[in-house]
NUVO-590955 format. One record per residue (C-alpha): residue in one letter; x, y, z. Coordinates in Angstrom, 3 decimals. Example, Ala and Ser with C-alpha at 12.3 -4.5 7.8 and 13.67 -1.06 7.14 Angstrom:
REM residues 2
VEXFI  residuo        xx        yy        zz
VEXFI        A    12.300    -4.500     7.800
VEXFI        S    13.670    -1.060     7.140
//
This chain:
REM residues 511
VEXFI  residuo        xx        yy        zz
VEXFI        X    81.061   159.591   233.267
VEXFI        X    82.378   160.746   230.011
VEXFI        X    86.539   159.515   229.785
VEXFI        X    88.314   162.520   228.332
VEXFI        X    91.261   160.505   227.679
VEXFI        X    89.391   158.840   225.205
VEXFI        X    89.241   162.241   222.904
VEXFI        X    93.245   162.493   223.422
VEXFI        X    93.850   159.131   222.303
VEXFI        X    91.590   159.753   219.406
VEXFI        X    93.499   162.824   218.229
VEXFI        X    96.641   161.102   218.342
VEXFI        X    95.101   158.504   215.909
VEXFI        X    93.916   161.019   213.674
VEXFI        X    97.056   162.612   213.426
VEXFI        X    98.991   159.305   213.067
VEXFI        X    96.808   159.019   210.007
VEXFI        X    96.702   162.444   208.277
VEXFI        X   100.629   162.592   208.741
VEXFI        X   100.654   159.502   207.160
VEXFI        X    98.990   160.339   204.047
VEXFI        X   100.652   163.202   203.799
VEXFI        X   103.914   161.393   203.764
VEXFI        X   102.938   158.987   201.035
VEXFI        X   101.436   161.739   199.388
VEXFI        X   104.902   163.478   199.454
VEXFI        X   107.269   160.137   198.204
VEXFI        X   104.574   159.252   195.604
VEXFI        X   106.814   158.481   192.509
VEXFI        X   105.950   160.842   189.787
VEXFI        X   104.974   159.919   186.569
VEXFI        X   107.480   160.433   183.162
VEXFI        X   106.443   162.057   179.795
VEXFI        X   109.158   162.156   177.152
VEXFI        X   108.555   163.639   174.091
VEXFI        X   110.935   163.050   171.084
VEXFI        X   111.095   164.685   167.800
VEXFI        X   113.127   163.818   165.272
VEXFI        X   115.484   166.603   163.674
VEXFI        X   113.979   169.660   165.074
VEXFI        X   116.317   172.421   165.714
VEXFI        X   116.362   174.571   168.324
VEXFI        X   116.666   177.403   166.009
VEXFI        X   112.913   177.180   165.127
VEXFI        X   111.348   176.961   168.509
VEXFI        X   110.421   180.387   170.443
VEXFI        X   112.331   179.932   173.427
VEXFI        X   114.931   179.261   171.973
VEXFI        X   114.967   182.873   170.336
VEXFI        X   112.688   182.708   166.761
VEXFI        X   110.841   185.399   166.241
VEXFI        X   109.507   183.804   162.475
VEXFI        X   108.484   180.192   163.789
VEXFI        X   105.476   179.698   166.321
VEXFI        X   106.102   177.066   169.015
VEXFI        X   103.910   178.396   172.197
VEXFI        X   102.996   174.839   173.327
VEXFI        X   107.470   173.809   173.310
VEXFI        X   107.672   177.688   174.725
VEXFI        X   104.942   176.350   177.946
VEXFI        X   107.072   173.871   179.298
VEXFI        X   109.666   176.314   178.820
VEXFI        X   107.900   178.919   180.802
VEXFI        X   106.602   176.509   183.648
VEXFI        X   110.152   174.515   183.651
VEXFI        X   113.464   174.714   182.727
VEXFI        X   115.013   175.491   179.325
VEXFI        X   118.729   174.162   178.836
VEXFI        X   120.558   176.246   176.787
VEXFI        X   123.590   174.184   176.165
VEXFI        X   122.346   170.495   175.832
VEXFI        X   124.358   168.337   173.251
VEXFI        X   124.023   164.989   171.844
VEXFI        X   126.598   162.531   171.918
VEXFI        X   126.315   161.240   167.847
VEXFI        X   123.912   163.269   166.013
VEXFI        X   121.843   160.820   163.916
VEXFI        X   118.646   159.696   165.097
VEXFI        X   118.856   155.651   165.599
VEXFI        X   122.212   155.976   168.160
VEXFI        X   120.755   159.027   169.817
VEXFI        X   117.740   156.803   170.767
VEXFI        X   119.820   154.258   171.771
VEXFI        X   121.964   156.828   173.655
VEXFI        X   118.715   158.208   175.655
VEXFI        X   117.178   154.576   176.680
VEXFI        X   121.149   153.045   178.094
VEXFI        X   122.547   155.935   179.003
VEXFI        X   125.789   154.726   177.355
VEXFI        X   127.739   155.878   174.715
VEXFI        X   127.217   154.400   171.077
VEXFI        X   130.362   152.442   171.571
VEXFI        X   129.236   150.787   174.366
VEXFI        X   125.300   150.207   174.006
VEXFI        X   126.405   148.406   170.052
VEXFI        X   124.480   151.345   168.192
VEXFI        X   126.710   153.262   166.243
VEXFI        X   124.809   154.364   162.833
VEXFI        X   121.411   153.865   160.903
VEXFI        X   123.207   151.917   158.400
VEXFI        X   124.895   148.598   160.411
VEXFI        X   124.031   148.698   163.505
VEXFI        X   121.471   146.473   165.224
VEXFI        X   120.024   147.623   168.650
VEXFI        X   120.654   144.868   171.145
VEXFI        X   117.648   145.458   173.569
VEXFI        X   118.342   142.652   176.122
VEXFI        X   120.832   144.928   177.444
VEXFI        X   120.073   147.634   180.760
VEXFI        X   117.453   150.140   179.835
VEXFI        X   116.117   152.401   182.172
VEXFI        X   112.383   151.658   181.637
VEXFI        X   113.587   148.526   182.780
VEXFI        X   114.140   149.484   186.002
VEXFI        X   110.876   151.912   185.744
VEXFI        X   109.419   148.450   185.110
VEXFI        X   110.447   146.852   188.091
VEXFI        X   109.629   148.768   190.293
VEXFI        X   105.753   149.444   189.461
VEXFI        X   105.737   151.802   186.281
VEXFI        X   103.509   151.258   183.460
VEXFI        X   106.253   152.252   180.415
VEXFI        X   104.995   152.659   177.115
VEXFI        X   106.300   154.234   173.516
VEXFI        X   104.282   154.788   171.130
VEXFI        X   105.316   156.357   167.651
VEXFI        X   108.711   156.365   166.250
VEXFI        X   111.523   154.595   168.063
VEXFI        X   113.705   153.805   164.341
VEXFI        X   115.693   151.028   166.544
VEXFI        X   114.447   148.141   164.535
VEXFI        X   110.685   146.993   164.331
VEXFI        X   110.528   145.103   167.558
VEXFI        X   111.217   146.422   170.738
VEXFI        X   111.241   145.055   174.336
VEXFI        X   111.512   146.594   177.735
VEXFI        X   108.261   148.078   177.184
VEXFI        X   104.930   147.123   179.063
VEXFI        X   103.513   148.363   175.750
VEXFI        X   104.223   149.532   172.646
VEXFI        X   102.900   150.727   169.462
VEXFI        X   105.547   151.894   166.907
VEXFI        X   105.999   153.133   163.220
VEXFI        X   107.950   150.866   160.753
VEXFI        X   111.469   152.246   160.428
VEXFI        X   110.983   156.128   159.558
VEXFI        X   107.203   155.953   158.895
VEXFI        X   105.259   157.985   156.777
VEXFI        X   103.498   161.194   157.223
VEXFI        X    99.996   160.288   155.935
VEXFI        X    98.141   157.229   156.052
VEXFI        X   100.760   155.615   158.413
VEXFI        X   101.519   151.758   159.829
VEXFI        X   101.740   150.781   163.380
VEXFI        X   103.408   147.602   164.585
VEXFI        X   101.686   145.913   167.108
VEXFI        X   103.162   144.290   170.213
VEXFI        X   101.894   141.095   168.729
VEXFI        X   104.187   142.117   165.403
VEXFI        X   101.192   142.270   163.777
VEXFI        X    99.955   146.111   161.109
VEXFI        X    97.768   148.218   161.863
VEXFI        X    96.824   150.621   159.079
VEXFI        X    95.973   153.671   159.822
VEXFI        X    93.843   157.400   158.084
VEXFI        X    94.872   160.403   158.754
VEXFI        X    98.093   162.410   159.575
VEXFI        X   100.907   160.813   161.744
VEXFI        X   101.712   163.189   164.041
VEXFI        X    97.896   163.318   165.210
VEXFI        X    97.393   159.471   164.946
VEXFI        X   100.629   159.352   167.472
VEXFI        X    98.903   162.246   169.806
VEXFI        X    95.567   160.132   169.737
VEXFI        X    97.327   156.658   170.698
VEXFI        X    99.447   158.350   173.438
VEXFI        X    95.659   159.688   174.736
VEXFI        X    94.137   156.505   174.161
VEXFI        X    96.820   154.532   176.396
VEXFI        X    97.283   156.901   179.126
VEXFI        X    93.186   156.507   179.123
VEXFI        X    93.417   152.589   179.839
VEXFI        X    96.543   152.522   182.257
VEXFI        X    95.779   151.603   185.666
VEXFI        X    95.679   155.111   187.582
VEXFI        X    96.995   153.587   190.767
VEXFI        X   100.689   153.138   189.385
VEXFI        X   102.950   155.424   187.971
VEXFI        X   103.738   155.661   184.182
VEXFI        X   106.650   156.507   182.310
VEXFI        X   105.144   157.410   178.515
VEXFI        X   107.457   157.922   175.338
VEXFI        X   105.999   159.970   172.636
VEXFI        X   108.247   159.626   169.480
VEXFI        X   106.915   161.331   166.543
VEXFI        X   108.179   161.042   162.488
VEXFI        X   108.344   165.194   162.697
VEXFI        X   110.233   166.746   161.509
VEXFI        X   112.094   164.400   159.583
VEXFI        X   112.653   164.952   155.837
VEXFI        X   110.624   165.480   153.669
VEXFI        X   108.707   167.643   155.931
VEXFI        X   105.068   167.280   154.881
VEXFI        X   102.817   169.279   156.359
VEXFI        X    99.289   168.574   157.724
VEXFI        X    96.838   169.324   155.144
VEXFI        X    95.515   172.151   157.478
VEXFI        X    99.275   173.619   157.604
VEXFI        X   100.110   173.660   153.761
VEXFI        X   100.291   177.563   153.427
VEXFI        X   100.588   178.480   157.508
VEXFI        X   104.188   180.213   156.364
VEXFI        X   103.684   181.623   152.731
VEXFI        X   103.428   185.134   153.976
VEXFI        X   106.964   184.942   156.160
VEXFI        X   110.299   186.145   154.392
VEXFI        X   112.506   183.610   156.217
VEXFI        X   116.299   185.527   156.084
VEXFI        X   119.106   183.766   154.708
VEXFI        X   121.355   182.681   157.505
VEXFI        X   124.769   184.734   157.844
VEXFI        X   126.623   181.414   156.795
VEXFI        X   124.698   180.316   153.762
VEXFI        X   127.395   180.921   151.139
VEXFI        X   130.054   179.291   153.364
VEXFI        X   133.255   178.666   151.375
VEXFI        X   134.180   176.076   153.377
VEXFI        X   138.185   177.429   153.641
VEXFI        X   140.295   175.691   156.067
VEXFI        X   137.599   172.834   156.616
VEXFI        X   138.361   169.809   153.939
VEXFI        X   135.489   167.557   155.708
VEXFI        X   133.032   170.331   155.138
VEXFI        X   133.777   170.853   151.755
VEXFI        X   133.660   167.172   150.838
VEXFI        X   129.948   166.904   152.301
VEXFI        X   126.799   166.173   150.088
VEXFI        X   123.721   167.967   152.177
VEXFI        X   123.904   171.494   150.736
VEXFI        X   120.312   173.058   150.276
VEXFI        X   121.233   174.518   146.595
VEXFI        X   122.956   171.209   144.990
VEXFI        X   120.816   168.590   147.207
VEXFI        X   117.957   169.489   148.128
VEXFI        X   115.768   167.249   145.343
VEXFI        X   112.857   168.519   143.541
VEXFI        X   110.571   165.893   143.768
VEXFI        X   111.486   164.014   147.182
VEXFI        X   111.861   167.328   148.987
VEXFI        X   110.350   169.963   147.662
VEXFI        X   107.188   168.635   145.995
VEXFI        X   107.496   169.179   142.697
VEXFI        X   106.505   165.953   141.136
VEXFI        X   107.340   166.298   137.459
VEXFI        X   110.436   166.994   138.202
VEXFI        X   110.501   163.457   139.144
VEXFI        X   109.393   160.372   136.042
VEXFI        X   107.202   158.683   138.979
VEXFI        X   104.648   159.560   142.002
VEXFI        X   107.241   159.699   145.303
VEXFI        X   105.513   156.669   147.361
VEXFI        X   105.057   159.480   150.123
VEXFI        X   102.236   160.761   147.883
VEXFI        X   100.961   157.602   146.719
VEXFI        X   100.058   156.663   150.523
VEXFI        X    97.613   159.788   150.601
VEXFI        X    93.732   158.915   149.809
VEXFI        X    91.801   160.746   147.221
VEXFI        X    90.862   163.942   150.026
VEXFI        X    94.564   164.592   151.090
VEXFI        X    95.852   164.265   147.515
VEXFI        X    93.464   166.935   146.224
VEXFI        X    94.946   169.369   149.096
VEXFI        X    98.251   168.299   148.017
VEXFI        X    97.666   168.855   144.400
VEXFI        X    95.556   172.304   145.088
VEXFI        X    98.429   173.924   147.050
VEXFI        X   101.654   172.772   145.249
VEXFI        X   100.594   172.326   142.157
VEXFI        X   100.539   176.122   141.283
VEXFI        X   104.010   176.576   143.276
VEXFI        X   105.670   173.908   140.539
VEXFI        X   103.585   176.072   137.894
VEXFI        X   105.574   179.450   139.325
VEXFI        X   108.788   178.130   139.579
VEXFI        X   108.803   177.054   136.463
VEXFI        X   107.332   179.914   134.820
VEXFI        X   110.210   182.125   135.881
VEXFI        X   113.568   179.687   134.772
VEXFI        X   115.598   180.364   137.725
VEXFI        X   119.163   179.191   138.214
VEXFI        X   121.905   180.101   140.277
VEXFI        X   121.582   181.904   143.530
VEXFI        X   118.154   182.929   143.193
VEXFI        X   117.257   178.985   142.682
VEXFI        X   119.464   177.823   145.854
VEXFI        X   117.361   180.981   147.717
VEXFI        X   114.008   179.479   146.260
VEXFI        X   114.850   175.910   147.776
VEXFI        X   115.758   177.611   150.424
VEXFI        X   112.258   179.427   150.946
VEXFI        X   110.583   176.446   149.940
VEXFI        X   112.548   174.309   152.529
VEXFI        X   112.266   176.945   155.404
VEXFI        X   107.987   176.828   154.479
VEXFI        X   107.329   173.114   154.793
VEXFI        X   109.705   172.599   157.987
VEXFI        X   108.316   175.588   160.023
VEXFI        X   104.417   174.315   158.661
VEXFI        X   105.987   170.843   159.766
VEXFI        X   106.529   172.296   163.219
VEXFI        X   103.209   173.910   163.745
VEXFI        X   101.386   170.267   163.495
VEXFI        X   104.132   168.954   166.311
VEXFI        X   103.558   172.215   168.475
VEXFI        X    99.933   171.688   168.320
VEXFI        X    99.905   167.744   169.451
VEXFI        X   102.766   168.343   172.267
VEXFI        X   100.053   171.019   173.436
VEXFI        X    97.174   168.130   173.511
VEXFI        X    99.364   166.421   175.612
VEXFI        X   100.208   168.996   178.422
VEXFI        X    95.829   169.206   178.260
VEXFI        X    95.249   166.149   178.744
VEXFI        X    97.671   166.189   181.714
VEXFI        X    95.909   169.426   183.025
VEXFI        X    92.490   167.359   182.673
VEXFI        X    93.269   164.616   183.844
VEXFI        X    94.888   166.200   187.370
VEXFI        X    98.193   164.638   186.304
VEXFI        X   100.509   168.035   185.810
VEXFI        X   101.320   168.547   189.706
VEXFI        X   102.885   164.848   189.808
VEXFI        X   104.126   164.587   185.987
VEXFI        X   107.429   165.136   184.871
VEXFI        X   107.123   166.161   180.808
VEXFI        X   110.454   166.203   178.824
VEXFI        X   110.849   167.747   175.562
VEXFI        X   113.546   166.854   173.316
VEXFI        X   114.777   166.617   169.749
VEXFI        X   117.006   163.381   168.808
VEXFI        X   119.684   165.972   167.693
VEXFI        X   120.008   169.163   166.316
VEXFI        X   119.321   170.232   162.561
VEXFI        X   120.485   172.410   159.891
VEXFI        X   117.963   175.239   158.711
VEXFI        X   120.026   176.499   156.426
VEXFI        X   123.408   177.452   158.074
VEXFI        X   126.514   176.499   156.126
VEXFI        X   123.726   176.222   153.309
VEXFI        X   123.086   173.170   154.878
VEXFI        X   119.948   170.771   155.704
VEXFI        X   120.681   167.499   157.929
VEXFI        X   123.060   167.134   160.955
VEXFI        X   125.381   164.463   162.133
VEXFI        X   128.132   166.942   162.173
VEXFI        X   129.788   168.129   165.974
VEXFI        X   129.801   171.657   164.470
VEXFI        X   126.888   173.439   166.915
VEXFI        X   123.560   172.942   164.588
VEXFI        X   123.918   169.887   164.853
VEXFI        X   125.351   169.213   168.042
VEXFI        X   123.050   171.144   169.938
VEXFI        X   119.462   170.053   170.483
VEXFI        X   116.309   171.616   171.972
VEXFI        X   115.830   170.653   175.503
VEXFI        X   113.180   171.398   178.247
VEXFI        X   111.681   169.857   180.805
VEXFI        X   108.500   171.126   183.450
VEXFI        X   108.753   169.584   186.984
VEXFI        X   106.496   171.422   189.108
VEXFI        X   107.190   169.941   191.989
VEXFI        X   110.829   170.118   192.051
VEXFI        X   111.434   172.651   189.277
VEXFI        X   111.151   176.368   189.578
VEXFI        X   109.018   178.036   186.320
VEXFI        X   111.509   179.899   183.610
VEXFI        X   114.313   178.395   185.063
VEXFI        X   117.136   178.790   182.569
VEXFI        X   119.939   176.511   182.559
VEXFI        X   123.447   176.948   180.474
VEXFI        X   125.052   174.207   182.135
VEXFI        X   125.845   171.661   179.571
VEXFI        X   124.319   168.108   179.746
VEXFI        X   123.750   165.427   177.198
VEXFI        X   121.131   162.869   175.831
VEXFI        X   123.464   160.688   177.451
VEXFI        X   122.352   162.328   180.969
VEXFI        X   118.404   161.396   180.072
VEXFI        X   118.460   157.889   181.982
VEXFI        X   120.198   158.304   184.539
VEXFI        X   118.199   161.526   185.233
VEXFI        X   114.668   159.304   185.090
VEXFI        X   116.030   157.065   187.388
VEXFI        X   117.363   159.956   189.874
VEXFI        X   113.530   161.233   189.672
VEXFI        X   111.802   157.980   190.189
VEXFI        X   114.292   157.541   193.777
VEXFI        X   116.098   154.734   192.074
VEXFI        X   119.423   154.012   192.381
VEXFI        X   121.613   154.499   188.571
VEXFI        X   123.596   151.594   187.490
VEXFI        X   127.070   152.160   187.327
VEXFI        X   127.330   150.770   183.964
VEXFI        X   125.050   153.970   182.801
VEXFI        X   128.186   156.679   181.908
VEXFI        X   124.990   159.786   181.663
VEXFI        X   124.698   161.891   185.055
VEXFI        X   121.823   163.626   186.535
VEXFI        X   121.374   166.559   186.012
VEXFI        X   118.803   167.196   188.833
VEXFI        X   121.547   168.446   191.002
VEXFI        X   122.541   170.860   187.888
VEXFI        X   118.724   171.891   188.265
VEXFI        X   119.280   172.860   191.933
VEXFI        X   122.055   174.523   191.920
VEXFI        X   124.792   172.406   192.426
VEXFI        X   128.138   173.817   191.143
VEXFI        X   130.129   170.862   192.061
VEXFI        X   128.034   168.815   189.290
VEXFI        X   128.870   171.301   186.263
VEXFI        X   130.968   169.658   183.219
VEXFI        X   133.980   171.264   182.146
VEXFI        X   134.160   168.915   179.095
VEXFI        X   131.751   167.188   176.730
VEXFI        X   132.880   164.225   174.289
VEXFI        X   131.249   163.345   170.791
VEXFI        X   131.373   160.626   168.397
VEXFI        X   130.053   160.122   164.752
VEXFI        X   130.803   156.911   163.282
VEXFI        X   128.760   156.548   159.955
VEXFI        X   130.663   157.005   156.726
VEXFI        X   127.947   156.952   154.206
VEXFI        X   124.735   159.298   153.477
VEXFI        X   125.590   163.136   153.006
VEXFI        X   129.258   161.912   152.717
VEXFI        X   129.718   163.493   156.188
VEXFI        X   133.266   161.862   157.939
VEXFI        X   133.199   160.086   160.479
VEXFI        X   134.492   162.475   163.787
VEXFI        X   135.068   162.733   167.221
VEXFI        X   136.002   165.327   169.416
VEXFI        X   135.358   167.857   172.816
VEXFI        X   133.483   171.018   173.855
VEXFI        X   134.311   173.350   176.616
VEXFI        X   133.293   176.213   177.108
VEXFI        X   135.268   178.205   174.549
VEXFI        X   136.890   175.883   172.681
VEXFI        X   135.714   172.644   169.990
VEXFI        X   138.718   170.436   169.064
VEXFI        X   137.441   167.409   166.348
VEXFI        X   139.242   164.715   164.778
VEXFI        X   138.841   163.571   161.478
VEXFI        X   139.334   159.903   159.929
VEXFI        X   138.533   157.653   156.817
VEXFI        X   137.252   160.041   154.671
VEXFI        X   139.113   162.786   155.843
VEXFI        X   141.877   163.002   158.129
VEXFI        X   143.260   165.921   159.972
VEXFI        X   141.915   168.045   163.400
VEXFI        X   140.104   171.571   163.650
VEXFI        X   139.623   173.905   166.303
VEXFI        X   137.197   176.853   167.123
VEXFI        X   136.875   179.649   169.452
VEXFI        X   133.650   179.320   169.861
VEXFI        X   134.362   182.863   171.614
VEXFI        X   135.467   184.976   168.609
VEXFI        X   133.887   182.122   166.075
VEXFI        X   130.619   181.524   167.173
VEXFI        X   129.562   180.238   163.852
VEXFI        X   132.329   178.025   163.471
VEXFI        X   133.856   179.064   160.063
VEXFI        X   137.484   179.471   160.834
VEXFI        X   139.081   176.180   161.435
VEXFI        X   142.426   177.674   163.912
VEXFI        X   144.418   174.490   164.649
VEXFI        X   147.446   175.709   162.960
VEXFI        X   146.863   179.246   163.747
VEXFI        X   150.061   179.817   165.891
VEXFI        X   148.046   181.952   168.672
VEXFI        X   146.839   178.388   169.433
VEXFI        X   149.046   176.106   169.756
VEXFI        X   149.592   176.340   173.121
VEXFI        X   145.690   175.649   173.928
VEXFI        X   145.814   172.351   171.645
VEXFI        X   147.817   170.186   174.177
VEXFI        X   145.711   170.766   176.980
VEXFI        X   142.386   170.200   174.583
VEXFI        X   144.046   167.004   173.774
VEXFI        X   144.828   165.775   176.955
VEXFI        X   141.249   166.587   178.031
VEXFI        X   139.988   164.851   175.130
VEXFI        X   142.278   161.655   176.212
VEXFI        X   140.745   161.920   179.645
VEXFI        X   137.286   161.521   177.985
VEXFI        X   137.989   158.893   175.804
VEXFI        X   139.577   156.945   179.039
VEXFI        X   136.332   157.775   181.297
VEXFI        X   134.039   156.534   178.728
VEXFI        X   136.020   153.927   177.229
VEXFI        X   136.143   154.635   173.680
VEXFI        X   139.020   152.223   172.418
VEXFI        X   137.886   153.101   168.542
VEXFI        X   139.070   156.936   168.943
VEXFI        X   141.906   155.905   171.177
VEXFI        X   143.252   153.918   168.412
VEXFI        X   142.976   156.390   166.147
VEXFI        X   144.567   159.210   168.569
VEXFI        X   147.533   156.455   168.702
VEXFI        X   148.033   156.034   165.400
VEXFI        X   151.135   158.059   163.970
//
């Protein structure tokens, strides 16, 4: 006789096991893609508002994430912001204070270390500008220093070159492909995509050279800034009429009594390109003996073209990558973060660069799709900082966040939790060299920016980022606001406590 009790005990089993699955389906750690440009504003990305400059792949993980309107970096230069993003400490404390000095200690806590640890393949591949050896990686293939746009070296993790043809933000794209291709697909990865755009000089692909040469590109409201009331601003060396260089910059070599070695590194194919599209440009220009403001406005045309053609190549390879996700049945479980190392100036001020706290610069582009967590076009005006990028990976991955890291989630931020908002954000910019920029420090709330200046220049200035959003009318001895400045201070003080800073505490102390 047939036991029915047999078929109950069998359905129990099966749904012992199909629960399960489903559970460890569920707590499966997701994987990490970070994407890192270097100096690309947010003023020349879609959704961030441009109508001129195309960005539609940046705009996707826009549309199918979350877009932070108000993320900030905590020094705007692109070694210490790197440094900033793998500790999750301040420049002062992770020993990475500016390109020029500093020497990135990597034996110290990363958080791909802990990613490591605890079963993730972690890679970078590309530009990491923290020296030409890194560790904490399981892999790594990475450009020399800055790199170069065509034609580019790798180091390998055996410290040997690889040379390679062709155009660096596409070799990057095609080495990020090739690894994810070999990693084991039973473990999680963490990936970090670092590409050379769109650092200066801004050379476009080959197949981008005259994307823009239709587009009127407006001058920004601020271009002729005076600089009144602002000493350190008037003192600085990175204005797009007086600095801007012919040769380096703008491509047009005679100006210039040798080759740039950017141009020498192209072979025969890319040179003709080069030659065949800014050749009769340099042949214009010169034809028509401008001077003045109509030659700051041509650099400024010029510099606007090769930026926004720069951007197109970067759009197009951070849209391989969300493909290759989508083929490979990797989006669902894949967190992708896209991020500049700081902001940039296109032209505000009549500015190029950054490194200042003054919003262009401060600000960086900032979005991040997380299907499974994150709810498409979510838009987020909370402030957060690269600082917050470590901590935030670890959060993800269910691991616990050192104490030592000073960054926050911002997960919680993501999901709605008020309590988590920052009142408050602190910034520090320590090199004293290159665009004769002074070093700074200061705060941002919501209204108001306090900095303080030292060594090159010393003194304070305060916006209301209200009534001043472009930050031309320094108010700290405005009398209307002199009875905000004591509690900006003391918030400021609070800052420098929480986080340690003894350099700007000194300097706060000194009379």
């Amino acid at each position: 006789m047939f036991d029915f009790r047999h078929i109950y005990w069998l359905s129990m089993l099966l749904a012992f096991l199909t629960h399960g699955c489903k559970s460890k389906e569920v707590k499966k750690q997701p994987n990490i893609v970070i994407i890192i440009s270097d100096d690309h504003s947010f003023q020349t990305i879609g959704a961030y508002g441009s109508k001129i400059i195309k960005t539609p792949n940046i705009d996707r993980i826009a549309k199918e994430g979350v877009t932070f309107n108000k993320a900030y970096v905590t020094n705007s230069i692109c070694g210490p912001s790197r440094a900033v993003i793998l500790t999750g400490k301040y420049s002062h404390k992770n020993g990475f204070k500016d390109n020029e000095t500093s020497v990135f200690n990597y034996k110290q806590d990363m958080f791909v270390k802990h990613l490591a640890t605890n079963g993730y393949q972690t890679a970078w591949i590309g530009k990491q500008h923290l020296g030409n050896k890194t560790e904490g990686f399981t892999y790594y293939n990475i450009l020399p220093e800055q790199g170069d746009y065509y034609n580019p070296e790798f180091i390998r993790m055996d410290g040997s070159i690889e040379n390679t043809e062709g155009y660096v933000t596409n070799i990057i794209e095609e080495k990020a492909e090739n690894w994810l291709d070999k990693r084991d697909p039973n473990k999680p990865f963490c990936l970090v995509i670092g590409h050379k755009a769109t650092h200066r000089t801004w050379i476009p692909d080959t197949s981008d050279f005259n994307l823009y040469d239709d587009v009127k590109f407006p001058l920004p409201a601020t271009f002729y800034d005076d600089y009144k009331w602002r000493k350190a601003a008037s003192l600085q060396e990175m204005q797009v009429s007086r600095n801007l260089l012919m040769s380096y910059d703008l491509k047009m070599l005679s100006y210039a009594s040798e080759n740039e070695p950017m141009i020498e590194r192209m072979n025969p194919a890319q040179r003709a390109k080069f030659d065949a599209y800014y050749k009769p440009i340099e042949a214009d220009l010169k034809s028509r003996n401008l001077s003045g403001k109509a030659l700051a406005e041509w650099k400024y045309e010029r510099y606007m073209r090769d930026y926004a053609s720069t951007v197109a190549s970067l759009d197009r390879n951070i849209g391989r990558t969300l493909d290759y996700l989508d083929k490979n049945n990797l989006t669902e479980n894949t967190v992708v973060i896209y991020l500049s190392d700081q902001g940039f100036y296109m032209g505000e001020h009549g500015w190029f660069d950054k490194r200042w706290m003054y919003e262009e610069s401060f600000r960086t582009p900032m979005v991040m799709r997380y299907p499974r967590v994150v709810k498409a076009g979510t838009v987020s005006e909370n402030m957060i900082l690269n600082l917050d990028i470590a901590p935030t990976m670890l959060d993800i991955a269910g691991l616990a966040i050192p104490k030592e890291m000073q960054g926050e989630s911002f997960m919680p931020i993501i999901t709605g939790d008020k309590k988590k908002e920052r009142d408050a954000i602190f910034y520090h910019y320590y090199e004293n060299g290159e665009h004769a920029v002074s070093p700074h420090f200061g705060i941002r709330t919501k209204r108001y920016k306090l900095i303080r200046f030292y060594k090159k220049v010393e003194g304070w200035e305060l916006y209301d980022l209200e009534k001043d959003p472009y930050e031309i009318h320094n108010v700290y001895d405005n009398p209307v606001y002199q009875k905000v400045i004591p509690a900006l201070k003391s918030r400021m003080i609070q800052l420098i406590d929480k986080y340690e800073d003894t350099d700007a505490k000194k300097i706060l102390n000194k009379k």
